[in-house]
C-alpha positions in Angstrom: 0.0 0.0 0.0 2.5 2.5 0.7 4.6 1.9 -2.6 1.5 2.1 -4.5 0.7 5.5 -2.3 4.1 6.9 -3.3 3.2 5.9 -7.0 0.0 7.6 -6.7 2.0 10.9 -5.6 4.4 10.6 -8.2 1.3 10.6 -10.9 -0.1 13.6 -9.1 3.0 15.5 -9.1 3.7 14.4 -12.7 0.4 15.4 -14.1 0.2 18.9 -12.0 3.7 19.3 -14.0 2.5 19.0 -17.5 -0.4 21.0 -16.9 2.0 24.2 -15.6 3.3 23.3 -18.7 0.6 24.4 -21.3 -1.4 26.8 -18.1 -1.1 29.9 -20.4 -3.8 28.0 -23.1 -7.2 26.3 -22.7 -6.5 23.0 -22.7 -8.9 22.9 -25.9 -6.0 24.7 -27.5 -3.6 22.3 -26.5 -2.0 20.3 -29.3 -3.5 17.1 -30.1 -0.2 15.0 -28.7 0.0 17.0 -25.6 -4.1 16.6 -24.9 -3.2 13.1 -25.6 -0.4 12.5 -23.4 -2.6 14.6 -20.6 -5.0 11.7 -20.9 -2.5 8.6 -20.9 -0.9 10.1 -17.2 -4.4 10.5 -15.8 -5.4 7.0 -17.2 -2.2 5.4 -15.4 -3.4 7.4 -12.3 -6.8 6.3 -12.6 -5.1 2.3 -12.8 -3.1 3.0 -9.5 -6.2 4.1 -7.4 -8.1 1.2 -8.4 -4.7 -0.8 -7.3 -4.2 1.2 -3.9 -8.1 0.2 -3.4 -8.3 -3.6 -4.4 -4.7 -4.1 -2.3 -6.4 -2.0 0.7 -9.7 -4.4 0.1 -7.3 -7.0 0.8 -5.7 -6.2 3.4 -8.7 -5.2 5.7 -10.5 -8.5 4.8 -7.0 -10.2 5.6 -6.7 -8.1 9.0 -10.0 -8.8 10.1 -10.0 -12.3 9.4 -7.4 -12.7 11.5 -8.4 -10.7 14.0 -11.6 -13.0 14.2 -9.5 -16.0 14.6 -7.3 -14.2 17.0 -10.6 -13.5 19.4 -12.3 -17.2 18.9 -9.8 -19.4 20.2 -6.2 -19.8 21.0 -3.7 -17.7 19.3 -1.2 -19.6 17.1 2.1 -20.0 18.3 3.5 -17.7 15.7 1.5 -15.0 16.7 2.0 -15.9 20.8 5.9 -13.9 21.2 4.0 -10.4 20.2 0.8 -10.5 21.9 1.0 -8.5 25.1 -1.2 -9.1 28.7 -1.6 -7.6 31.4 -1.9 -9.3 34.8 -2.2 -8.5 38.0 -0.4 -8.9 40.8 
């Protein structure tokens, strides 16, 4: 998530960019190739969001699954070295 987050501010930064480029113009005045290559960044950005959000689907069904099977039951014994308890004394 948090390369795909860097990514996704990369494509921001590089799309704010091109647009500084041609501000002085509507961007109906633009030439064809630079309207087109506008489109192509913001289509790649467009791809990375739906990325960050299936990988962030998966990792919250992940998390809570196993944060169901850490409530029902006993933890594993891979998971046992980082859990923390309190107890009285």
């Amino acid at each position: 998530l948090d390369q795909v987050s860097s990514q996704l501010q990369a494509d921001k930064k590089s799309i704010d960019d091109y647009k500084k480029d041609f501000s002085s113009k509507p961007r109906s005045d633009w030439p064809f190739d630079a309207r087109e290559e506008l489109s192509r960044r913001e289509s790649v950005l467009d791809g990375h969001v739906s990325q960050y959000n299936m990988l962030a689907k998966n990792y919250n069904a992940h998390v809570s699954d196993f944060t169901k099977k850490l409530t029902q039951g006993e933890p594993s014994k891979e998971i046992a070295p980082y859990l923390k308890e309190y107890k009285l004394k």
